[in-house]
C-alpha positions, 0 to 999 in steps of 0.5 A: 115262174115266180122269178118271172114277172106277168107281162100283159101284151096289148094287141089293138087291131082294127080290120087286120083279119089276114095279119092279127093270127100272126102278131097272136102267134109272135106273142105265144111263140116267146121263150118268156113264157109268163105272159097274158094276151090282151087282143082289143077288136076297135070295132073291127068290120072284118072277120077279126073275131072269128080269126082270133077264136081258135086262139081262145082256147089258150087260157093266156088269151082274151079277146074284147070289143070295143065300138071304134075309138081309135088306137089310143082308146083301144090301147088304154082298154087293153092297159086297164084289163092287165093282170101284169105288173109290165105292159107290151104292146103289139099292133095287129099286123106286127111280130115280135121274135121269139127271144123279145121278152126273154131279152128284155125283162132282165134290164129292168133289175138293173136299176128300180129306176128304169121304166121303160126297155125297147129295142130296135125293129126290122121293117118288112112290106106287106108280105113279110119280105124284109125292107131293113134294119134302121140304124140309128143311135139309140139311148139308156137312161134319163133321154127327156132331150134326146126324146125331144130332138128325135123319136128313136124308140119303136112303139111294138118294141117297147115293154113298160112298168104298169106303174107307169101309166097309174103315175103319169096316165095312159094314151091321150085319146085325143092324140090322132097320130104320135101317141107312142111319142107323147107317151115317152115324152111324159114317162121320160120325165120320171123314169129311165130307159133301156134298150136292146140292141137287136132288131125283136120287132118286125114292123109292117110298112104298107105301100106309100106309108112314109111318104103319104103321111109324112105331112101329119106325122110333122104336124102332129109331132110339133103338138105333142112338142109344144104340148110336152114342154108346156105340161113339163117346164124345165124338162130339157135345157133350152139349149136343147129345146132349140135344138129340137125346133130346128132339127125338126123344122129342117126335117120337115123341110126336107120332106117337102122339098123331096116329096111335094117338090115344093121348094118356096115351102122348104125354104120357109121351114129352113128358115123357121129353124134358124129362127130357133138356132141360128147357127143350126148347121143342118138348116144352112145345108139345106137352105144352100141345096134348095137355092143351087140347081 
């Protein structure tokens, strides 16, 4: 295994007894056989532990408890406890494929500059029946702008350099909701990403999650923007600074127009885009919607 770097798996989980078995499973399961596993219980009221127990007797896994801190917290302990030189993070009640690791450790010889490799995720309901693949594009290299229009990366499809977190810190734990997105926003701006184009990660989506929180995912995600841009001035020209205010006002627009039916709403997002970009397309589109019957 000496041609084969350690890669630490962090899985943080939190009350997912019927589920973390199988996310433990995925992580044994890989082809890429060099890996610890790091099971973080956020203070889990469940029957967590003794689900994980069995696991224990494979010198690869360990298993800590922390009082609930939250997922960044959990995740930031998982990253100090790694022995490995890469970081992978698995949630409790996710899996990844077999041939995950086994496809993406190779990409990081490509370049000493890459820092981060994903992939694309399929989405699966409570049960495990598959819901579909995303399609959309998704980016190689330096994609600090890109990454401020729009998140394309999956958090449990990401492996990581440790370095990284020693270079630009961990998780902030103060983040409630989009800290995989503020995480690649900072990365971006030192290091290169690559990606695998096939779906190794089966992402669990529970009854109502997209559109119950779509609300906080904005709000959050305008923070972090607004956070990013102050911590790192000159990432991104500012033509695409403005590109990603109006893309993200008019996607959020759009979601409380189909999902709170509140048009009036709606209508002052679209037009908070075009304060950004006035010629922004997408927002006349919606605007002309909004206003037809």
């Amino acid at each position: 295994m000496a041609d084969k770097p350690l890669v630490s798996v962090v899985i943080a989980t939190y009350n997912l007894v019927a589920y973390v078995p199988l996310a433990i499973q995925s992580v044994l399961d890989q082809v890429y056989s060099n890996i610890e596993v790091i099971v973080i219980d956020d203070g889990s009221t469940d029957d967590t532990r003794d689900a994980v127990k069995p696991y224990l007797n494979d010198a690869r896994v360990r298993y800590l408890f922390q009082d609930n801190r939250g997922q960044a917290a959990a995740k930031n302990y998982g990253v100090r406890e790694a022995h490995g030189d890469y970081v992978a993070f698995l949630d409790g009640d996710d899996m990844w494929a077999p041939e995950k690791l086994e496809m993406q450790m190779p990409l990081f010889s490509r370049s000493e500059a890459i820092g981060v490799v994903y992939s694309r995720m399929r989405y699966i309901d409570e049960r495990g029946k598959e819901l579909g693949i995303p399609d959309n594009e998704l980016f190689r290299g330096r994609v600090s702008g890109l990454l401020l229009i729009r998140n394309f990366i999956g958090f449990g499809t990401c492996v990581v350099k440790k370095e990284c977190f020693d270079r630009l810190g961990g998780f902030k734990e103060h983040v409630k909701m989009g800290i995989d997105y503020d995480l690649w926003l900072r990365l971006s701006t030192q290091y290169e990403f690559d990606y695998v184009d096939q779906p190794l990660l089966d992402y669990r989506v529970w009854g109502g999650q997209m559109s119950k929180n779509f609300r906080s995912r904005y709000l959050n995600g305008i923070e972090i923007m607004k956070a990013f841009l102050h911590e790192f001035p000159g990432a991104v020209d500012k033509t695409t600074e403005q590109e990603a205010w109006a893309h993200t006002y008019v996607g959020f627009g759009q979601c409380v127009q189909e999902i709170d039916r509140r048009r009036g709403q709606a209508l002052h997002l679209f037009w908070r885009a075009l304060c950004h970009k006035p010629g922004y397309l997408p927002a006349w589109k919606a605007i002309v919607r909004a206003i037809l019957p």
